[in-house]
Backbone bond lengths (Angstrom), bond angles and torsions (degrees), N, CA, C in turn:
res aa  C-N    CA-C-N  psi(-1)  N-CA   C-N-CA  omega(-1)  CA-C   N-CA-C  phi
1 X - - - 1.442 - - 1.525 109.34 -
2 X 1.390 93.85 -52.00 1.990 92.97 -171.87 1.807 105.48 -117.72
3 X 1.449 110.23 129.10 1.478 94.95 -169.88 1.689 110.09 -100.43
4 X 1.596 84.62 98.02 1.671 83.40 -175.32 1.440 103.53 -128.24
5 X 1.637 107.30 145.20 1.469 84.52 -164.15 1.799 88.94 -129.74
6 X 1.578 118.24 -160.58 1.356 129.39 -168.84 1.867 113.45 -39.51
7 X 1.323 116.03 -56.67 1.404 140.97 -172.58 1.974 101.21 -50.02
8 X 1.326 105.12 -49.67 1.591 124.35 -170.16 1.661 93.53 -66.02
9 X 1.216 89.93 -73.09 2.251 105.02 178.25 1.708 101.30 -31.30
10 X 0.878 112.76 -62.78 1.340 135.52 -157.48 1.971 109.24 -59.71
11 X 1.249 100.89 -58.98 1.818 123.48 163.25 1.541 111.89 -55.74
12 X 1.537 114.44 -52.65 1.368 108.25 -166.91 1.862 103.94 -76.35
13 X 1.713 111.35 -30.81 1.596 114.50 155.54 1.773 106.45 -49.17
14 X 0.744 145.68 -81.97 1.136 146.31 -133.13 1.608 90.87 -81.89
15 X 1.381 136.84 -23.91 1.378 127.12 -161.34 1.704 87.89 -93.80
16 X 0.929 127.54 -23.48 1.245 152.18 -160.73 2.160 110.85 -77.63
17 X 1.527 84.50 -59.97 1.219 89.00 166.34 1.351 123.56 -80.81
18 X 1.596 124.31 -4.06 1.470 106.81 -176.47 1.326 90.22 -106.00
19 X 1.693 135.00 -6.96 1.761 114.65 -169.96 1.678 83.71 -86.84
20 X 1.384 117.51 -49.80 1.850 120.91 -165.40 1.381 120.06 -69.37
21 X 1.560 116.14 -37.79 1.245 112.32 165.09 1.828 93.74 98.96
22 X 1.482 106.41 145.97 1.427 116.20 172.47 1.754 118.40 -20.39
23 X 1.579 90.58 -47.94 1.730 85.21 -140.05 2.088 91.38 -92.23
24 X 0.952 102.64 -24.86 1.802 100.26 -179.41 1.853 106.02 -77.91
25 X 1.293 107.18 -32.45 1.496 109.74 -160.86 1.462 94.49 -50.66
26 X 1.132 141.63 -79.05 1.928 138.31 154.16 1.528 121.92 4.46
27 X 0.849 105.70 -38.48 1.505 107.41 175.98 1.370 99.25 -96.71
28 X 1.071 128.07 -77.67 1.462 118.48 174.00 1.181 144.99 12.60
29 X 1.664 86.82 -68.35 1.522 126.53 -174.50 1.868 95.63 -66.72
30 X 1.341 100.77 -73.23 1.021 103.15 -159.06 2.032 120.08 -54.35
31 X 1.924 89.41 -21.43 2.040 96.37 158.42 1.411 106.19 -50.81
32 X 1.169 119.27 -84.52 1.698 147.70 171.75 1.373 97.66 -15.72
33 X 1.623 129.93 -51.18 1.377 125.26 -168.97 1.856 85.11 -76.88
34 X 1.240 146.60 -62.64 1.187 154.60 -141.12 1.916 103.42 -64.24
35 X 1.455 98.06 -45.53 1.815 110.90 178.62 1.240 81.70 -75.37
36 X 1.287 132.94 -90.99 1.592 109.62 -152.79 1.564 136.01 -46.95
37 X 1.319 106.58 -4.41 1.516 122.29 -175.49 1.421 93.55 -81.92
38 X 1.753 119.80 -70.43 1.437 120.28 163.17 0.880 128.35 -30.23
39 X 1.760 119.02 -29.66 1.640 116.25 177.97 1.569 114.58 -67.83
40 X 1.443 95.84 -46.86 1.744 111.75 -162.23 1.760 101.63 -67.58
41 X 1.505 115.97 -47.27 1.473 134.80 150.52 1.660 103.49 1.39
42 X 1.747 87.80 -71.10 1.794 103.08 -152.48 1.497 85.51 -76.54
43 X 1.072 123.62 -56.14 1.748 129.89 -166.91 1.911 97.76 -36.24
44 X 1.162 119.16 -59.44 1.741 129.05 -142.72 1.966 84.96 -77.41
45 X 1.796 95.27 -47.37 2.130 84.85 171.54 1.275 126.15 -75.54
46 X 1.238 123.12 -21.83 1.793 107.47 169.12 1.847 94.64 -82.18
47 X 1.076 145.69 7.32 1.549 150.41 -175.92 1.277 86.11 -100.30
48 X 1.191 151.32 -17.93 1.531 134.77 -167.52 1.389 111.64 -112.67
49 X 1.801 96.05 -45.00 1.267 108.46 169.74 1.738 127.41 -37.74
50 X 1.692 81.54 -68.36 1.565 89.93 166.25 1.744 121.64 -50.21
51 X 1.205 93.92 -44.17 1.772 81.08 -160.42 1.784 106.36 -80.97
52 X 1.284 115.61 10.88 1.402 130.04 177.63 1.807 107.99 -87.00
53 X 1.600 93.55 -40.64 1.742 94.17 161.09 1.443 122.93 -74.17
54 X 1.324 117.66 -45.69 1.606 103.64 149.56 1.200 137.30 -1.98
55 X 1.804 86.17 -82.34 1.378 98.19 -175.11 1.676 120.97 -64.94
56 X 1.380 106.63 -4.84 1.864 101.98 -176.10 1.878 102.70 -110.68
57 X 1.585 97.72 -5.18 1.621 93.06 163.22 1.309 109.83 -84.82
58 X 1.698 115.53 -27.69 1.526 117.91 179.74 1.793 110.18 -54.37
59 X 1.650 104.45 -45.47 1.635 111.47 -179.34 1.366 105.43 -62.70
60 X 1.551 140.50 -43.09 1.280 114.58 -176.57 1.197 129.45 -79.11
61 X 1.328 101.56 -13.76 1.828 113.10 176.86 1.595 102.24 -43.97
62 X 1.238 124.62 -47.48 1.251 110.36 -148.79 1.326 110.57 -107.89
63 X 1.788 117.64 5.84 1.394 139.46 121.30 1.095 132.19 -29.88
64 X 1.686 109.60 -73.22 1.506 110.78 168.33 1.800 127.49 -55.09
65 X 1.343 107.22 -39.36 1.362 116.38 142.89 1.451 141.70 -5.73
66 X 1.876 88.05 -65.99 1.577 86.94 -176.74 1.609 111.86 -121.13
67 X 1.258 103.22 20.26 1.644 119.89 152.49 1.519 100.91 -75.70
68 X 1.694 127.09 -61.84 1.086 118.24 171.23 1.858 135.95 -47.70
69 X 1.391 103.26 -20.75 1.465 122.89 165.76 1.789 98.49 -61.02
70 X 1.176 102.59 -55.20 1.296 126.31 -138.71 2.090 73.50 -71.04
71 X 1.058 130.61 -71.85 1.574 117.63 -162.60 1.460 98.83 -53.69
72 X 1.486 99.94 -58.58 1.890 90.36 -161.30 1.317 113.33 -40.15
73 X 1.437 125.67 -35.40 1.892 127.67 179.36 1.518 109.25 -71.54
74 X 1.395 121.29 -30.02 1.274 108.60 168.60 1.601 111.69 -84.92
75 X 1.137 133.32 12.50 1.435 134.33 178.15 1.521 95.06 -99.08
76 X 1.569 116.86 -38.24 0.856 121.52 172.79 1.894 129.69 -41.81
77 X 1.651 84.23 -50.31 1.435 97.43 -179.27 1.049 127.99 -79.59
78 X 1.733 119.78 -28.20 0.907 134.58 157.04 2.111 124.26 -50.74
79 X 1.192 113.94 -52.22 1.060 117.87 162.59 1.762 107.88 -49.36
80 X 0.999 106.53 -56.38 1.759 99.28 179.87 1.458 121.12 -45.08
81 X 1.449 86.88 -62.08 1.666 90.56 176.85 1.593 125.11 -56.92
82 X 1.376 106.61 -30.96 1.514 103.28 158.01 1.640 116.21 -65.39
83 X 1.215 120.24 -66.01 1.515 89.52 169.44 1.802 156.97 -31.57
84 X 1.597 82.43 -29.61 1.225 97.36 -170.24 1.385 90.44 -97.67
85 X 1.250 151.71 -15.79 1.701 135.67 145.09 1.104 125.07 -57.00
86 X 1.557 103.65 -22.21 1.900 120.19 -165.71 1.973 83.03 -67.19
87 X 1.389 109.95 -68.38 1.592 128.00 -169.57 1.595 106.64 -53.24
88 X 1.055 119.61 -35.52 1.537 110.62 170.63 1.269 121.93 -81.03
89 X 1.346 125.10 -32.51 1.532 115.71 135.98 1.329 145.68 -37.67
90 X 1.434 102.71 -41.80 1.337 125.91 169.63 1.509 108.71 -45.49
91 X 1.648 93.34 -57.69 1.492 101.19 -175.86 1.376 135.81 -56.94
92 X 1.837 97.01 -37.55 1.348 116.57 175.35 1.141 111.30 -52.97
93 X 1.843 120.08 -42.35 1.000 103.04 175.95 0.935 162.45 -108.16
94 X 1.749 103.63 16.41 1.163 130.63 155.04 1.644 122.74 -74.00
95 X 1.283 108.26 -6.90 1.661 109.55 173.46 1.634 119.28 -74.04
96 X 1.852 95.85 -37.42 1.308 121.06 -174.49 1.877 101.60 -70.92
97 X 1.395 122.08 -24.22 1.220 113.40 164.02 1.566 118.43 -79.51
98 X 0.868 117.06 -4.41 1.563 126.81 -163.48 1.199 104.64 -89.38
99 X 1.486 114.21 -48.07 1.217 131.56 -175.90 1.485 113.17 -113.77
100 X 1.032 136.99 96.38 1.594 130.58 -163.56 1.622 103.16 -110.21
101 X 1.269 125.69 -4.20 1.478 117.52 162.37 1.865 128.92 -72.51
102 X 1.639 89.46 -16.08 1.619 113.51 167.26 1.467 107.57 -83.30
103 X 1.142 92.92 81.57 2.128 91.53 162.93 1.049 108.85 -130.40
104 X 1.313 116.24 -176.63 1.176 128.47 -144.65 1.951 92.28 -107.08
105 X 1.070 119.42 165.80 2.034 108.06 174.54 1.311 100.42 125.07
């Protein structure tokens, strides 16, 4: 999270011990160690949290997916079946030329 390394630790100790003095720097420290524990605490549960929603946007993806499968095949079928009414019409009405004493009246 924070890129601090030996040199930083080391300065903010020593700046630490000359504003606080021997006998507070111990307690201090050990607050400072206590908040940052709570920090890292809170950090690792909204880190889980989050990646727990991830993981349940990852599961519907492949839901929404195959709902989308799922129309295009009925567009599919749908287009068919119109054709194949288009052609039986077709037919009808080429029979009705075939035969022109069959009308309708």
């Amino acid at each position: 999270m924070f890129d601090v390394g030996f040199a930083e630790i080391f300065l903010l100790a020593l700046i630490g011990l000359i504003v606080l003095g021997p006998e507070k720097l111990p307690g201090v420290a050990r607050t400072v160690g206590g908040l940052v524990r709570k920090a890292r605490t809170s950090w690792y549960s909204l880190r889980r949290s989050i990646e727990a929603e991830l993981a349940e946007a990852d599961v519907t993806a492949p839901i929404r997916d195959a709902a989308r499968e799922m129309q295009d095949g009925l567009k599919e079928v749908d287009q068919t079946i119109r054709k194949a009414g288009d052609t039986i019409v077709d037919a009808a009405a080429g029979d009705k030329k075939e035969n022109p004493e069959e009308t309708d009246g």
